[in-house]
C-alpha positions in Angstrom: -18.7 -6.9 10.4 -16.0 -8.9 9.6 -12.5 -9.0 8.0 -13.6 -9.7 4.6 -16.2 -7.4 4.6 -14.0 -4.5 5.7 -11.5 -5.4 3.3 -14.3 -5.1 0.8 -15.6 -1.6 2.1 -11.9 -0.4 2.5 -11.3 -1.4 -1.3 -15.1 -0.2 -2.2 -13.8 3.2 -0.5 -10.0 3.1 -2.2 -11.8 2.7 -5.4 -13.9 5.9 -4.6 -10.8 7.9 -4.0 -8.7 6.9 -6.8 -12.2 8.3 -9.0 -11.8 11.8 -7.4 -8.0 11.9 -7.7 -8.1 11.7 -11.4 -10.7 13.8 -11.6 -8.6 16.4 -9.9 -5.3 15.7 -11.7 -7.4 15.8 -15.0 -8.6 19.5 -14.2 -5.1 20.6 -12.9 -3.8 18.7 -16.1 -6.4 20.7 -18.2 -5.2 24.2 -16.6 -1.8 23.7 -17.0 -1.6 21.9 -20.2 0.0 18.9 -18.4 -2.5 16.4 -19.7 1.0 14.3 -20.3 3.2 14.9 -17.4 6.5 14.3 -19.0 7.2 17.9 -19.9 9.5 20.2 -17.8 7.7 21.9 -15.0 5.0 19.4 -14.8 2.6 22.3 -12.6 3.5 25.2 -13.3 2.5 28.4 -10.7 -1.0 28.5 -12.3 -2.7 31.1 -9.8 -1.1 29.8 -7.0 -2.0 26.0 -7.2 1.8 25.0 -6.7 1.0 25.0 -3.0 -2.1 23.4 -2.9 -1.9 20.7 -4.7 1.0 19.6 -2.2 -1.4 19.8 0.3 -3.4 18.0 -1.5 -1.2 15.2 -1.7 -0.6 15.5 1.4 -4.1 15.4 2.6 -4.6 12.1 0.6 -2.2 10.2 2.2 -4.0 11.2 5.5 -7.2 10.2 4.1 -5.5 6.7 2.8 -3.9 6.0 6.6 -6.9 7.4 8.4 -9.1 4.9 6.7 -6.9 1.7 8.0 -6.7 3.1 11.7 -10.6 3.2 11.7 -10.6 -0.5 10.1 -7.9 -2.4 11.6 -8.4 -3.5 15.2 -5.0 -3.8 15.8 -1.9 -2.3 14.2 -1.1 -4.9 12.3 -4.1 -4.9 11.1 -4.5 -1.2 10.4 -1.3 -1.0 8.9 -2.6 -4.1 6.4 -5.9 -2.2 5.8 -3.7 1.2 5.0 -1.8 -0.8 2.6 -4.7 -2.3 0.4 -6.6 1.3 0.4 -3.2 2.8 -0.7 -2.1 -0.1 -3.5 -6.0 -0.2 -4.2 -6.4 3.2 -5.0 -2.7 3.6 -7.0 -3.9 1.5 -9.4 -7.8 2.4 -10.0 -6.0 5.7 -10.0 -4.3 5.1 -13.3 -7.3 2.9 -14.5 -9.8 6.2 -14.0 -7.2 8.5 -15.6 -6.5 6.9 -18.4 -10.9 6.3 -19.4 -10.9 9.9 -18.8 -7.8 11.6 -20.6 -6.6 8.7 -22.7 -3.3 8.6 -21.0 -1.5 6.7 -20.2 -0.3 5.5 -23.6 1.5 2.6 -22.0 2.7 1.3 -18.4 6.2 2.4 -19.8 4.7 6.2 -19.8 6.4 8.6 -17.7 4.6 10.2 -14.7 5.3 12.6 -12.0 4.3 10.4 -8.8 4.6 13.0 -6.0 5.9 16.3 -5.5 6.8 15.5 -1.8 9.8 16.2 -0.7 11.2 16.4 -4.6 9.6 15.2 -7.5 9.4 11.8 -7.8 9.7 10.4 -11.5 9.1 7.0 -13.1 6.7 5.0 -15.6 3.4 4.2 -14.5 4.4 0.2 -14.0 6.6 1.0 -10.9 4.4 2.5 -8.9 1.9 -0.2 -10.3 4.2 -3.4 -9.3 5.1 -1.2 -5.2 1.2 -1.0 -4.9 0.1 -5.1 -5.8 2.6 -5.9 -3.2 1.0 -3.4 -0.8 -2.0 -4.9 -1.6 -0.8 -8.5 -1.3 0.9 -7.7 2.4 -2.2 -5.6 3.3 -4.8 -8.3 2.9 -2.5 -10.7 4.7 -1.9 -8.2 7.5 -5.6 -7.3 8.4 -7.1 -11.1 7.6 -4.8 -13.3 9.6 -4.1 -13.7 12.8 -0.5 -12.7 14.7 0.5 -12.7 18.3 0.7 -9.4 19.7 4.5 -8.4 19.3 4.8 -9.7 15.7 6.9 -7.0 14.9 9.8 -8.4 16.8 9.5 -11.9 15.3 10.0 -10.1 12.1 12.4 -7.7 12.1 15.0 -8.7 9.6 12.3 -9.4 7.1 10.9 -5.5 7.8 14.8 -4.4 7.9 14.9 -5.7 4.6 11.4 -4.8 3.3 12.7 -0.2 4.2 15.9 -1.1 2.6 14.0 -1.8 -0.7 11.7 0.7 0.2 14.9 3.9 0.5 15.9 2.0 -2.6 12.9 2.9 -4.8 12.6 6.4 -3.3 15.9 7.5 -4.5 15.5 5.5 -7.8 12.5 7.9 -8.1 14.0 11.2 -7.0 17.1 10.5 -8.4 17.5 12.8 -11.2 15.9 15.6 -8.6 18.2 14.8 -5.9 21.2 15.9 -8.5 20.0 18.8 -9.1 18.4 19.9 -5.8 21.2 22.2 -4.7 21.0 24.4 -7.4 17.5 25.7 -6.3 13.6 24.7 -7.1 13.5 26.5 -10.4 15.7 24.0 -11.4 14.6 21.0 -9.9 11.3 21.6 -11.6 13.2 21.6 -15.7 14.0 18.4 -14.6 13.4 15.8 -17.3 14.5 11.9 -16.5 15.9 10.3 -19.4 16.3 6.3 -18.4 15.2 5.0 -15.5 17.1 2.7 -13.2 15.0 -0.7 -13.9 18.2 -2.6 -12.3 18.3 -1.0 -9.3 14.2 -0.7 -9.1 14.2 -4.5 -9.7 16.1 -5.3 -6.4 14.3 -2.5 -4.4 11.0 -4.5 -5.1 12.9 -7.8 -4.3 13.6 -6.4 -0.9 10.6 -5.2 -0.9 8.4 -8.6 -1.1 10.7 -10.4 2.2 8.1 -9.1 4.5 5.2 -10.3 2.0 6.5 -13.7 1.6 7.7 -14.0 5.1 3.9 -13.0 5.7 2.6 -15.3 3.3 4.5 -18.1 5.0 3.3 -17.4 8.4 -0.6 -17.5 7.0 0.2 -20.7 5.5 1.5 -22.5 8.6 -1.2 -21.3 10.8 -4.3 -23.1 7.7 -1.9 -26.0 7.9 -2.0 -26.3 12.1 -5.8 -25.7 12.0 -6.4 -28.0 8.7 -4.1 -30.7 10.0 -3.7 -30.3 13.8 -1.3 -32.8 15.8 -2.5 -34.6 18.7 -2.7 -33.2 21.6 -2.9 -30.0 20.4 -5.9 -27.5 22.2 -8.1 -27.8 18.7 -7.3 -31.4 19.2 -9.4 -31.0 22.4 -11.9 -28.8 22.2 -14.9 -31.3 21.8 -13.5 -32.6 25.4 -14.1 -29.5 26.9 -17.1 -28.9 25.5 -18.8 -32.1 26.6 -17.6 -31.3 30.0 -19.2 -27.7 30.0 -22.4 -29.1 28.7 -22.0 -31.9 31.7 -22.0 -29.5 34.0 -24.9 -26.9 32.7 -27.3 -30.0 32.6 -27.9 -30.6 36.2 -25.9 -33.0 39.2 -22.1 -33.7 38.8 -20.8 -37.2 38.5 -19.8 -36.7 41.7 -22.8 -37.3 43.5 
C-alpha cells in the first residue's frame, strides 16, 4: 500500500470515529440536558458518567495516536498520520454533530473541548482552524520524504510551533485555571464570557512555523527532482543503469 492510500484509509477511519463521537456526545447531551454545552456544569454527575466520559476522552486520544503508529513507518511519519486522523476527525466531528442535534448554531458557538486536565472552553472555529493545520503538517509529514534526524534540523521551527501550542491551551483553560484553587465544584459553574481571539491569533501563528517550514522543505525536494543540476545522482542514473544491463547481458568490454 502506499502513502496516499494510507492517508486515505487513515482519513476513511478518522471520519469513522468522529461519527461515533457525536453519537456519544449526543446521548450524554440527551441525558444531561447539555444538547448546548454553554451552560454551567456542562456534565453533570448523571449516575456516575463524570468519570467515564474522561476516560472516554482519554481513550480516544489513544485510539487517534495508535492509528498513526500502525500507519507511519517512521516517526515522522506516524506523527504526520496522528495528526491528519486527529484534525480529520475534529472537524467531521462538528460536521456529524451538528446533522444530528442541529448545533452548532455558528462556528462562533461555545463548546466545552475537553475536560482534561480542566475544562477547556472556546467556539467551535478554534479548535476548527488548530485541526486544518494538523491536517496540513500531517499530510506533509507522512507523504514526503526527510533524512532520519529531521528533528534536529528543525528545532526552532518545533520550539516555536509548543510555544503556540501552551499558548492556545491556556487561552482555552483560562477562565478554569482562575478558578481552579477554589475546588472542582467551582471550576465546573464556570461560564467564559469573551474569548481571547488576540492572543489565540498568535498561538496559531506560532503554531503554522513548523507547517510552513515543512511546506518549504517538500517544495525544494519537487524542485531538485523536477529540475535536477548536473551532476547530480538523478542526473546519472540512466549511466548506471546501462552499465548494470552491460554487465547482465553476457562478456565484459574487457575481453
Amino acid at each position: 500500500m502506499n502513502e496516499r492510500k494510507r492517508w486515505l484509509v487513515v482519513v476513511l477511519y478518522a471520519v469513522a470515529m468522529a461519527w461515533v463521537e457525536a453519537a456519544v456526545v449526543f446521548y450524554l447531551r440527551t441525558l444531561a440536558n447539555r444538547i448546548d454545552p454553554y451552560q454551567a456544569n456542562p456534565l453533570p454527575d448523571v449516575a456516575g458518567l463524570s468519570w467515564v466520559e474522561l476516560v472516554r476522552e482519554a481513550a480516544t486520544l489513544v485510539m487517534l495516536l495508535g492509528v498513526g503508529l500502525l500507519a507511519g513507518r517512521d516517526w515522522r511519519s506516524r506523527w504526520g498520520y496522528a495528526a491528519v486522523a486527529f484534525g480529520t476527525w475534529d472537524i467531521f466531528y462538528y460536521l456529524f454533530l451538528r446533522i444530528i442535534t442541529h448545533w452548532p448554531h455558528s462556528v462562533l458557538d461555545w463548546d466545552i473541548l475537553f475536560l482534561i486536565p480542566l475544562p477547556w472552553w472556546g467556539p467551535v472555529l478554534a479548535p476548527v482552524i488548530i485541526a486544518m493545520l494538523m491536517i496540513v503538517w500531517g499530510t506533509l509529514a507522512s507523504q514526503g520524504d526527510y533524512e532520519e534526524h529531521w528533528f534536529r534540523s528543525e528545532w526552532k521551527s518545533w520550539l516555536l510551533g509548543f510555544m503556540g501550542a501552551a499558548l492556545a491551551l491556556y487561552v482555552f483553560m483560562a477562565d478554569s485555571l482562575r478558578v481552579a484553587g477554589q475546588g472542582r465544584d467551582v471550576v465546573r459553574q464556570v461560564l467564559p464570557r469573551e474569548f481571547a481571539w488576540g492572543w489565540f491569533l498568535i498561538a496559531a501563528i506560532l503554531m503554522s512555523v513548523p507547517v510552513l517550514a515543512s511546506a518549504r522543505k517538500v517544495w525544494r525536494q519537487r524542485m531538485i527532482h523536477s529540475h535536477p543540476t548536473p551532476g547530480t545522482i538523478t542526473d546519472t542514473e540512466p549511466f548506471q543503469r546501462s552499465i548494470e544491463k552491460n554487465f547482465a547481458q553476457g562478456p565484459s568490454i574487457i575481453e
